[in-house]
N, C-alpha and C positions, 0 to 999 in steps of 0.2 A: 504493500500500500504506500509504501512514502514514494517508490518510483513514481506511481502514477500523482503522488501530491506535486513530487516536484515538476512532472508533464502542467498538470493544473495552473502551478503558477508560473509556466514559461507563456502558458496561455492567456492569463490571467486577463488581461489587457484586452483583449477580442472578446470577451464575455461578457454582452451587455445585460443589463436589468430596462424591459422594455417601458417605455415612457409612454404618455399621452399623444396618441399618434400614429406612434407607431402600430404597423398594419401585422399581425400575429397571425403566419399560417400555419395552423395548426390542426386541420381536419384534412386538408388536402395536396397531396402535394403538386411541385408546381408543373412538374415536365410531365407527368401519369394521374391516374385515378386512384393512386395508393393514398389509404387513408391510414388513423392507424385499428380499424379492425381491422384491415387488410394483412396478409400474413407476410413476418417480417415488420409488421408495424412501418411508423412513420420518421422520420428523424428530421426536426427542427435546427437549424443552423443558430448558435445563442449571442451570433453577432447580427443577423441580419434578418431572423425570426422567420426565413423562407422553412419550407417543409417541402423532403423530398423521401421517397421512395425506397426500400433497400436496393434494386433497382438502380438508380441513380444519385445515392449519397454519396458513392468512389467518387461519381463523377466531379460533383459539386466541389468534395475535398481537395483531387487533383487540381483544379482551376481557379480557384480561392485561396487554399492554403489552409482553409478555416481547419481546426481541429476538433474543436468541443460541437458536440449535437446534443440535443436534446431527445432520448427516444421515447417514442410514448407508442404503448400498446393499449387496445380495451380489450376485453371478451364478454359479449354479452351474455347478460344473466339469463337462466334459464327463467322459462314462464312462470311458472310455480314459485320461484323464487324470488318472483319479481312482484307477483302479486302479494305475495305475504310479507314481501318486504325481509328476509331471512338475512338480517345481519346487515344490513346496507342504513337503517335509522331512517328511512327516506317516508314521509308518508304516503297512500297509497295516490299512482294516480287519480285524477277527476278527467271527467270527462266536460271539452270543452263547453261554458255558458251562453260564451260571449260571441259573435261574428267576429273576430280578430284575431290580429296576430302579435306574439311580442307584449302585452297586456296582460293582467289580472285576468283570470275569465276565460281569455282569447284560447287557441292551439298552441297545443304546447308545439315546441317543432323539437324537442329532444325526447320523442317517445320512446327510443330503445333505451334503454338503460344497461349500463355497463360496468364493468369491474376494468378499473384501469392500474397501468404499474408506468411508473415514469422511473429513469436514471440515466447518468448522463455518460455517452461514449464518447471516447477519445480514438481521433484517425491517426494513422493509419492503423493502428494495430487494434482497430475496435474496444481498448480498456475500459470497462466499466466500471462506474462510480454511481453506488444509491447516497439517497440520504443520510440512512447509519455512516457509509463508509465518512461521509464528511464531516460528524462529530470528531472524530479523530485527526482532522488537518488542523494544519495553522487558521488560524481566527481570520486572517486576510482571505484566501482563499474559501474558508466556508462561507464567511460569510456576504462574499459576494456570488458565488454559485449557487448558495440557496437563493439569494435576492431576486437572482435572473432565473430558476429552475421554481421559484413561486410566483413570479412575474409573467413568467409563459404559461401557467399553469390557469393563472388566474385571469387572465387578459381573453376578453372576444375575441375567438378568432374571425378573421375575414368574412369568412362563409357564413359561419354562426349572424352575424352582425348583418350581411346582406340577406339572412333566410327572414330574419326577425324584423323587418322594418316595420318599426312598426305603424300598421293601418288598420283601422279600427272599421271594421261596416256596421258598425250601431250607431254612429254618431250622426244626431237627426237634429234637423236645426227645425223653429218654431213655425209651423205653418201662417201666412199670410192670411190666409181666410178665420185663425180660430179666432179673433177677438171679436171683430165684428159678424160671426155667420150667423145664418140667417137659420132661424128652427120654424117650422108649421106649428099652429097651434089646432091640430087634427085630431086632438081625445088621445091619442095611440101610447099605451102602453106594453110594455116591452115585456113578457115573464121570464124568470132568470133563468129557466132550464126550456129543452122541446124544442128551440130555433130548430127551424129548416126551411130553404130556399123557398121564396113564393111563385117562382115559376119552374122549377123542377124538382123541387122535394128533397135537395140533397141537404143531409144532415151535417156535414164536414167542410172547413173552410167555408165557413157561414160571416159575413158581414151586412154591421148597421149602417144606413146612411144617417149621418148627423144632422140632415136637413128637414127629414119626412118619415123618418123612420123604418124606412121598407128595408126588409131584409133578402140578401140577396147573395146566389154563391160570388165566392173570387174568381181570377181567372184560371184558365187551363195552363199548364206547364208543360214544356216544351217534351216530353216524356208523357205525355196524355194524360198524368195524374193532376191532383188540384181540383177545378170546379169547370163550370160552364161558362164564364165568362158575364155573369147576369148583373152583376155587382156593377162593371165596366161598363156595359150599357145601357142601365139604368142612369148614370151617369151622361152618358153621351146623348141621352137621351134629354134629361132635368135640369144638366148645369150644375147639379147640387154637389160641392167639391170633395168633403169629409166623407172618409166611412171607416166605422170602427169595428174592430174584428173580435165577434162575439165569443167569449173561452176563453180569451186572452187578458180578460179584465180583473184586477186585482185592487186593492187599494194602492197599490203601487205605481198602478197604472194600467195602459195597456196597449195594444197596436193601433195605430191610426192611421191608415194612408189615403194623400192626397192625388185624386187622380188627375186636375188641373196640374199639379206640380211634379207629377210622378214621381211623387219618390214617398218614401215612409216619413214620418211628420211628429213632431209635438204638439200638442192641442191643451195649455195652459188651461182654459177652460173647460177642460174632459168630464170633471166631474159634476159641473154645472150643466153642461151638453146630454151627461148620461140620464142625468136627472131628469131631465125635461120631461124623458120618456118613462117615470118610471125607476132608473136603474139606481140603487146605491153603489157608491164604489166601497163600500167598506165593509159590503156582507159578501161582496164576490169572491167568487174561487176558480181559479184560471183549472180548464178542462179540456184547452186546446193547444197544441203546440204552437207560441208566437212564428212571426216572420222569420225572427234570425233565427230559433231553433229549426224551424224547414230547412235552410239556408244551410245552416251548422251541418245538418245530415246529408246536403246533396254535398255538400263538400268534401264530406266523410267519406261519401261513398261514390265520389266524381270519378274515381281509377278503379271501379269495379267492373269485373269481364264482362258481365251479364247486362252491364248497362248498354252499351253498344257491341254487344258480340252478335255475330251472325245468325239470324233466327233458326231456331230449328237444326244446329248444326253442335259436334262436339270439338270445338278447336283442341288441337294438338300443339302442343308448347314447341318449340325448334331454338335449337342453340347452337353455337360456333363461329367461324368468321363471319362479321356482316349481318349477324343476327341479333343484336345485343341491342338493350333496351335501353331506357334514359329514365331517369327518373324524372319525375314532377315536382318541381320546385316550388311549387303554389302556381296554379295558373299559366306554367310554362309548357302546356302539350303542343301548342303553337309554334314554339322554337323548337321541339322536339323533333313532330311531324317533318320542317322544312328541312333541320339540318341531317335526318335520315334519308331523306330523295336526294339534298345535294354531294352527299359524299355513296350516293350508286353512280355520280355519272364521273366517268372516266378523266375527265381534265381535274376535278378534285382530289380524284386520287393520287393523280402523278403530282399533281402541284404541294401537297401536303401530306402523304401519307409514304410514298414510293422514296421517297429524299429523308424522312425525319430522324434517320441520326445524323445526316449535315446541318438541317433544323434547328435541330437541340445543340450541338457542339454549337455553333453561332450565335446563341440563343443571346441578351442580352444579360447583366450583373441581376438583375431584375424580371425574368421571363414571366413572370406573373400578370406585367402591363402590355406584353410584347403581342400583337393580333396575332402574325405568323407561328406563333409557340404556341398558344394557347388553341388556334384551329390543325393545327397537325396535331398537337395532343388529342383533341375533340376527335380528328378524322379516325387517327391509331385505335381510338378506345372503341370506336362504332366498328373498324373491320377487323380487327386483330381476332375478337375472340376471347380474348383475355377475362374478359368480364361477363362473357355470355354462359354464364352459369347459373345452376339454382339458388333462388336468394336460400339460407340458412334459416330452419322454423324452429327454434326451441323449443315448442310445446311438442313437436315429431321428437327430438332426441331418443324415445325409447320406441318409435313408432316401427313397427316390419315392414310396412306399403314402400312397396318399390315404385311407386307412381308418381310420376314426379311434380312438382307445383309447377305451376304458370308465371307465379315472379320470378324474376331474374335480381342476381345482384344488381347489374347492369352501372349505369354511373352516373353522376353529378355531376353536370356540366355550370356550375354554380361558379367558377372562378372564369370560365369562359361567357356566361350571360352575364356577369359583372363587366367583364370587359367593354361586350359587343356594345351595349346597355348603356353605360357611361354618359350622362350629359345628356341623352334621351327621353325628352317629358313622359312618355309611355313606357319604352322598349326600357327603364331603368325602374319600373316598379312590377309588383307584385299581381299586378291588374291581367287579366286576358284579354288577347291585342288577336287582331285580322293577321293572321298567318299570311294571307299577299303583300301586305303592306309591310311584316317582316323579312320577304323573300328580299322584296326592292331593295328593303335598308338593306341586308348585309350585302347580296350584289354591290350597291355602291361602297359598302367600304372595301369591300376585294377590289375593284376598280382601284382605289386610292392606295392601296397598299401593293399594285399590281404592277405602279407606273414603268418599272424596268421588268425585264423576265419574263416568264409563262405568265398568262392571265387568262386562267379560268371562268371568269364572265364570258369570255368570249364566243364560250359553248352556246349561250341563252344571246347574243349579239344578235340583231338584224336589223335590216334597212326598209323604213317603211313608205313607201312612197306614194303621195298624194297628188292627184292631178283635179285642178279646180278649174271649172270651164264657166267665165262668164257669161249667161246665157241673151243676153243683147247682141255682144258683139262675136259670140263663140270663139274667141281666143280662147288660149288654155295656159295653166298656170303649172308646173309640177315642181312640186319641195320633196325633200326626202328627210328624214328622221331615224333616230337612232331607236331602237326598242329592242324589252326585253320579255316581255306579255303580252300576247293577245287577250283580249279582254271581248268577251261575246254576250251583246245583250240577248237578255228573254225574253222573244216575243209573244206573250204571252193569250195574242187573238190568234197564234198559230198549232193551238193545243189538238190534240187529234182525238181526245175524249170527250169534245166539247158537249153532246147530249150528255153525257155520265155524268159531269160535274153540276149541269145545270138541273140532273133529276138529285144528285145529294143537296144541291144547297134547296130544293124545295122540301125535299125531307128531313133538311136540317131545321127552316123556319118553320116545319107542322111541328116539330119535338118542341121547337122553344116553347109555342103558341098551346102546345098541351100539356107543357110538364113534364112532357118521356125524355127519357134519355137521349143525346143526341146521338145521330150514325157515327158508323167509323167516318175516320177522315179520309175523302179522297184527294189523290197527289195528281195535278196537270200533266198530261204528255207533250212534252214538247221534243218534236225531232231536231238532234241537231244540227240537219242540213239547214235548218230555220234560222238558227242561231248564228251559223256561216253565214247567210244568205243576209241576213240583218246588218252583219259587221260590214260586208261588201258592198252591198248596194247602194247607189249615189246618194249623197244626202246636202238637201236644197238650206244654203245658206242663200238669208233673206235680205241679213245688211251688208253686201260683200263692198268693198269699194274697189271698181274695176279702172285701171291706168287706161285701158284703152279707151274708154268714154267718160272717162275723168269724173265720174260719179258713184253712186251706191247703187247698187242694182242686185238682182238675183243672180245664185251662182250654183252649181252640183259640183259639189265634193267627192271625189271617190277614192276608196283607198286599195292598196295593193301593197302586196311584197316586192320589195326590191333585192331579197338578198332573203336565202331560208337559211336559217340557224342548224347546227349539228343535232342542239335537242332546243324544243319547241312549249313553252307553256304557255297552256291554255288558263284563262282564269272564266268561270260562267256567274256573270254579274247578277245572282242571286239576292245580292241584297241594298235596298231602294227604301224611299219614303213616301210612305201616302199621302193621300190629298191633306191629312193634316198634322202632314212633317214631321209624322213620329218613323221612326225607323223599323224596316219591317224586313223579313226573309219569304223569299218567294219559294213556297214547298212545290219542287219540279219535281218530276223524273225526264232526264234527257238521255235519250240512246246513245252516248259517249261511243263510237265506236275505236276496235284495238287499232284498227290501220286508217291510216288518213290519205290522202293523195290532194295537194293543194297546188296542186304545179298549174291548174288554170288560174291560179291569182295570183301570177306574176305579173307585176308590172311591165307594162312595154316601153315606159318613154316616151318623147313627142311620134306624131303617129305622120309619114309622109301628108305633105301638103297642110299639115295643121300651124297656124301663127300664134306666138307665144304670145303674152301678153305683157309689154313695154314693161321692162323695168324702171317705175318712176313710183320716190315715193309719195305718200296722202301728200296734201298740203296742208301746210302747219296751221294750229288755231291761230287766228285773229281778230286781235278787239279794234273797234275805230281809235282809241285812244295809247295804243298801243304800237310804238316801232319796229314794224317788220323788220326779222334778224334773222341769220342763219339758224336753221335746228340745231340745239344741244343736245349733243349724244349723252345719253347714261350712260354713268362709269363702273357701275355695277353690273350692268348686263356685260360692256367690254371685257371688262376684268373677270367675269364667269367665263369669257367664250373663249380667253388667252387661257386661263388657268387648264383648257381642255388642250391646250394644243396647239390651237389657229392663230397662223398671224396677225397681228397687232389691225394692220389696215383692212384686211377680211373682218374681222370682227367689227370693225369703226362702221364698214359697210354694210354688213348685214343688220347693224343698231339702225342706220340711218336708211336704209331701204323698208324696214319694217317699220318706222313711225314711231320707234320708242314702246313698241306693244309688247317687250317683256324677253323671257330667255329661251319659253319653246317658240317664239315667232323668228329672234334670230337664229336661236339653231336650225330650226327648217331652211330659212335661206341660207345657212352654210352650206349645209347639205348637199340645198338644190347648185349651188354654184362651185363647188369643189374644181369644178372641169374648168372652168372660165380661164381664157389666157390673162384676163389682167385682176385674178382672182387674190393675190396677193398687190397688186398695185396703190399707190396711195390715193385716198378719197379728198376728192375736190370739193369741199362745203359750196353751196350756194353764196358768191357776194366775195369768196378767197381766190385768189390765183392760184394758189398753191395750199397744199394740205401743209396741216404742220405735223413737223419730223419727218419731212421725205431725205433728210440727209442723217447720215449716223453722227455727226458730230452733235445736229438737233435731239435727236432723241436718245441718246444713250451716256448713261455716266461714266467720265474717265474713271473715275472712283471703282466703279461697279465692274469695268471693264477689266481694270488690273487685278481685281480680285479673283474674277474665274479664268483668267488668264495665269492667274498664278497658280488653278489646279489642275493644268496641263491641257488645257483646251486653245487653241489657236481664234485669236482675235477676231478672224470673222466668224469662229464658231460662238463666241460668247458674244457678238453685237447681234448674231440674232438669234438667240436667248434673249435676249434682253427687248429688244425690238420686239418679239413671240409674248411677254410678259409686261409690256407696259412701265419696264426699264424699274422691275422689283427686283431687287438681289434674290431675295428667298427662292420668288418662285422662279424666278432664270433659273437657278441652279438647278430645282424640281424641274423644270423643265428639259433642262438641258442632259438629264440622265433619262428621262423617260424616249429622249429622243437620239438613243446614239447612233443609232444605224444608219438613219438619216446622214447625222454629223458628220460621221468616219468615211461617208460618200463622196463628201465635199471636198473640191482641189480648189486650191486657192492659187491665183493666175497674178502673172507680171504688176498687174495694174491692180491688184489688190479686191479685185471683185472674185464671186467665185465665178466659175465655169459652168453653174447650174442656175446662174441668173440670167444665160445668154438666152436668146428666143428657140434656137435651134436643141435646146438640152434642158429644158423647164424642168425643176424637181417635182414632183408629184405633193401636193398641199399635205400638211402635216393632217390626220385626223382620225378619227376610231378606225380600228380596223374589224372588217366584219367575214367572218365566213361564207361559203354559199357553195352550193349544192342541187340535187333534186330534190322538190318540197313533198316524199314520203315519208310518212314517218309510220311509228307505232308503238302503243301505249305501253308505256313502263312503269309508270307508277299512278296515284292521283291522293291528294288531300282531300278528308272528309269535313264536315261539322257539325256536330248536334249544337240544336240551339235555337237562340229565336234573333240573337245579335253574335255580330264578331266581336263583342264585347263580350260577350257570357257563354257559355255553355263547353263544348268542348273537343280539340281536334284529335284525327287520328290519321294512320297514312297506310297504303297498302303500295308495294315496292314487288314487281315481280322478277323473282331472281329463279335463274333457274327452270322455268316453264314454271316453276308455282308461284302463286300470288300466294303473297304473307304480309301477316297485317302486324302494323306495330303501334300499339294504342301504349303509351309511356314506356313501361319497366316488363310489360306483359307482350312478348313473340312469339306468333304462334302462325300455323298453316291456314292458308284462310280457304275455307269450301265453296263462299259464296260471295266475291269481292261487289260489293254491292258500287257500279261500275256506273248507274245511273243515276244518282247520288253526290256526286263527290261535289269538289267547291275550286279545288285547283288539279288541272291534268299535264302529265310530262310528258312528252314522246320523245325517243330519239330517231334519228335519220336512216331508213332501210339502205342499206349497204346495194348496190346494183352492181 
């Protein structure tokens, strides 16, 4: 023991005690999904509080130095022993009260409970040191390695801190209507037991209106349980805004929801209100589950099989590479779903998974912040295998069933949605987000993080191209765009059940009108040749303003492909708002078929003998009182269109040929003009001889110039960088690596111009690059959604590998028998090979 005292205090020095701040990982490590029940436990670094893997803690040591770790193992208690509490002092769990998290009340988020052992090893020769052993060193070293060994011990960790945010969904602010509402004075008496629905008899989910006293069910829930919806339209019906939910009512209170304000309410005057009718608040006895205990249990039981498992079917569990589950972080089956399809298609694989031990050697002092570290980690954990194993059931420990469970250990992508998440008003909370709307985001930050090397975006790249014909003068106009979604409305007057639907909603109004039970529900058929057919077909802009006849006139829009992607996402725009702007989901079924063939919506470009329409921009507002002046370009749309790539006078010109009308009207006319010989030329304001900075000495800083010149780049490579950039050091330099192929093309001639600004050898304009192909494809995966909003309810995805479709609903992978294919919400295809 004194050897390793005296290792102790060579180290001594590298041993922090973590402060206020400081970010402590301690549940996951940074480069794997080793935690410490994982076997081999976890090892905490006790200078820089990272946590790494048995795995990669050589690694960490070699490349730091650092010697001291901190290891920490759990092994969870068996059940029995968790429930009787057997030695642990802990009282027994409760089950949660509250709709929250992180709170009194709320979910606990540390339901397993564990038996842990902490001590601390010394590299390279693994020497361990417990507690006991450090009663026996010198006072210096004890007692700073307990300081920093009860400091990591006692500190949030990361994960911990970002599971717990805490959000409360009980917190109900005071309805605008309780002070002054309005009550009938109608004799109506309320008795305190017996409520049920006055137009279908249902005994459950029973509410008052606070106005008139009619009682009435609540609504239906996206799972067909709950009420009939009577409550709602009685409402929509009266106006009368309160109603209060009968069995809920205690002296304490009780539920109140406002249907004017949607949401759940306080009503300060409750007890005054209750009375009106009859009611005391102080002899009631709550007999109904409130809102948030509903709420509580669909939460509880939101990652159950049987809530969206395939009717009628016994799914089979499947494990090993590529099949590994993710766990649910609260509300994260969204990012679950999306980053299972994107690491099936092949450019993710190679870009992050195929490389990641050059990855990880590279990785930053800090790979915890690093995107590239944190998605090959993510990638590795989904294909490896590693983790696609049975989760552990402690109540089975003495069990014989060889049969195996349906959870998986699977993994916590908790240090990587921290990441992605970051600074993101949505994508950084606990909330459930539109899985399309997450696909975009991470797309764009791969883009950002892509600018040199392979860029797997490029998979989902195409070019969309628009031909707009103003119909006075039939010239025609065509722009092209960058896209990564097709996005297909539902037209929903092209349904092919249309008598079926129109015989249930008569049989749905005889149930109201009787009190019977309402029909099953029927789902619209919509073909989705309809749906293609909707996205394609011309569509009549009313206020176009046409160059050619210098005025506003009508115009048909049509769209095409310019360019078909490797793999293709479909999104079916399911969900819209009705006439009174509440947000709604349209229940389709659309015959999604496996193979596609879109190769007649390719774009053709101007068509012989057809006349463009004059490039001239609107003409500018003017007041009488007011001196006509040149247009002033927005420097913010400029500075978006340089930050992509395009040169500085391209982008001056597409601001000022589109009117100042924003970043997708200049990028269109990027697009459309890429080809142009004087596409890069400087733009002449109206009323200027000359543009300003048509000379490099105008537009470029000597300052700026000597700086990237000093990082081995030749001076006319860095004046246009700089010229490309709006003469910004930062992004010249960003610039200037995203584009070296370009660069490294460039001969620079006698006279100091290059050789690619002659007329006869024009460089091809800097700008996205897009793949293209023949437009077959055919179905590989697609995202589902139960629910009634991409705000609530919950995603799943089915990935077919293998000839079998397999579905991956969170931490649960299993064989799917019936991929319910008409249904989904986002569809993948990729490109048939010919």
């Amino acid at each position: 023991m004194a050897e390793v005292s005296e290792v102790l205090m060579s180290v001594l020095s590298t041993i922090r005690v973590p402060r206020p701040g400081d970010r402590v990982h301690k549940d996951e490590c940074a480069l794997s999904f080793a935690s410490p029940e994982s076997e081999g436990g976890l090892y905490v670094c006790m200078n820089s509080f990272l946590g790494f893997g048995s795995q990669y803690v050589d690694r960490h040591h070699k490349r730091t130095g650092q010697r001291a770790y901190l290891h920490i193992t759990r092994i969870r208690k068996t059940q029995k022993e968790d429930e009787n509490n057997s030695g642990s002092g802990d009282p027994p769990k409760k089950k949660p009260t509250r709709l929250a998290i992180g709170i009194e009340g709320g979910f606990d988020v540390e339901q397993d409970q564990y038996e842990e052992e902490v001590k601390v090893v010394l590299f390279p020769d693994r020497q361990e040191v417990t507690s006991d052993d450090l009663t026996s060193m010198p006072d210096v070293v004890r007692e700073r390695v307990s300081l920093s060994m009860a400091g990591v011990i006692a500190a949030d960790s990361v994960s911990h801190a970002l599971q717990v945010q805490q959000w409360d969904g009980e917190v109900r602010q005071e309805s605008r209507h309780a002070a002054e509402l309005k009550q009938l004075d109608n004799g109506l008496k309320i008795p305190p037991s017996g409520w049920k629905c006055e137009v279908c008899d249902l005994q459950e989910n029973i509410w008052m209106n606070l106005t008139d006293g009619k009682i009435m069910c609540g609504r239906r829930y996206f799972d067909g349980s709950g009420g009939n919806n009577h409550a709602l339209q009685h409402f929509q019906q009266t106006g009368y805004p309160l109603a209060v939910k009968l069995g809920t009512i205690t002296p304490d209170g009780a539920d109140v929801y406002s249907y004017d304000e949607d949401d759940m309410v306080l009503d300060s005057k409750l007890p005054e209100h209750l009375s009106h009718f009859g009611i005391d608040m102080m002899t009631m006895e709550k007999t109904e589950r409130t809102m948030t205990e509903l709420e509580i249990a669909v939460n509880q039981r939101v990652g159950e099989w049987e809530v969206i498992q395939e009717s009628g079917t016994t799914l089979r569990p499947l494990w090993g590479p590529g099949l590994t589950g993710m766990k649910n972080l609260g509300n994260s089956c969204y990012l679950n779903s999306v980053m299972q399809v994107l690491f099936t298609v092949p450019d993710f694989q190679t870009k992050y998974v195929s490389g990641i031990d050059k990855i990880l050697d590279e990785a930053p002092s800090d790979p915890t912040q690093d995107f590239k570290t944190q998605v090959a980690k993510l990638g590795y954990g989904l294909l490896s295998g590693e983790y696609s194993k049975p989760a552990p059931d402690p109540s089975e420990e003495s069990s014989t069933s060889s049969e195996p469970r349906g959870d998986q250990v699977g993994i916590a992508a908790r240090m990587f949605k921290a990441l992605v998440g970051r600074g993101h008003p949505e994508f950084s909370t606990n909330r459930q987000q539109d899985a399309q709307e997450f696909l975009l985001y991470f797309i764009n930050m791969v883009e950002r993080n892509c600018r040199s090397g392979m860029n797997p975006s490029e998979a989902f790249r195409f070019l969309v191209e628009e031909r707009i014909v103003c119909q006075q003068s039939q010239k025609a106009k065509y722009t092209q765009r960058v896209d990564y979604m097709v996005q297909l409305p539902v037209p929903m007057d092209q349904a092919t059940n249309t008598e079926e639907l129109q015989e249930a909603e008569r049989l749905r109004e005889e149930a109201e009108s009787s009190g019977a039970p309402p029909p099953p529900v029927l789902r619209a058929c919509i073909p989705f040749s309809a749906c293609l057919a909707a996205w394609s077909e011309p569509e009549t802009l009313t206020d176009f303003w046409s160059s050619a006849v210098q005025a506003k006139t009508t115009a048909t829009k049509t769209t095409r492909f310019a360019s078909y992607p490797d793999h293709l996402v479909i999104q079916i725009k399911k969900f819209t708002f009705g006439l009174d702007w509440v947000p709604k989901k349209l229940d389709v079924s659309i015959d999604v078929p496996d193979t596609l063939d879109l190769s007649a919506l390719r774009g053709t470009g101007q068509q012989p003998g057809e006349e463009l329409l004059p490039e001239v921009a609107p003409p500018p507002l003017m007041t009488p009182d007011v001196e006509v002046k040149a247009p002033v370009l927005d420097d913010s749309t400029v500075s978006q269109l340089c930050e992509m790539g395009f040169p500085l006078e391209a982008c001056r010109k597409a601001v000022y040929y589109t009117g100042n009308t924003g970043i997708d009207a200049a990028m269109n006319w990027v697009m459309g003009h890429m080809e142009d010989p004087d596409f890069s030329a400087p733009l002449v304001l109206p009323g200027c001889s000359s543009a300003p900075g048509t000379t490099p000495t105008e537009s470029v800083s000597e300052e700026h110039l000597a700086t990237i010149v000093s990082m081995g780049f030749s001076r006319e490579q860095a004046t246009k960088a700089l010229r490309a950039t709006s003469n910004v050091l930062e992004r010249a330099v960003d610039w200037i690596f995203s584009h070296l192929d370009d660069l490294e093309s460039m001969e620079v001639s006698e006279g100091g111009r290059s050789a690619g600004d002659s007329e006869g050898s024009r460089e091809p304009p800097p700008g996205p690059r897009v793949r293209d192909g023949p437009g077959k494809y055919e179905l590989f995966a697609f995202i589902s959604h139960m629910g009634t909003s991409t705000m609530c309810g919950h995603y799943v995805c089915h990935i077919k590998k293998d000839q079998q479709w397999v579905i991956f609903n969170d931490q649960k992978v299993c064989a799917s028998e019936k991929p319910p294919k008409d249904l989904g919400y986002l569809y993948f295809y990729r490109r048939v090979a010919e």
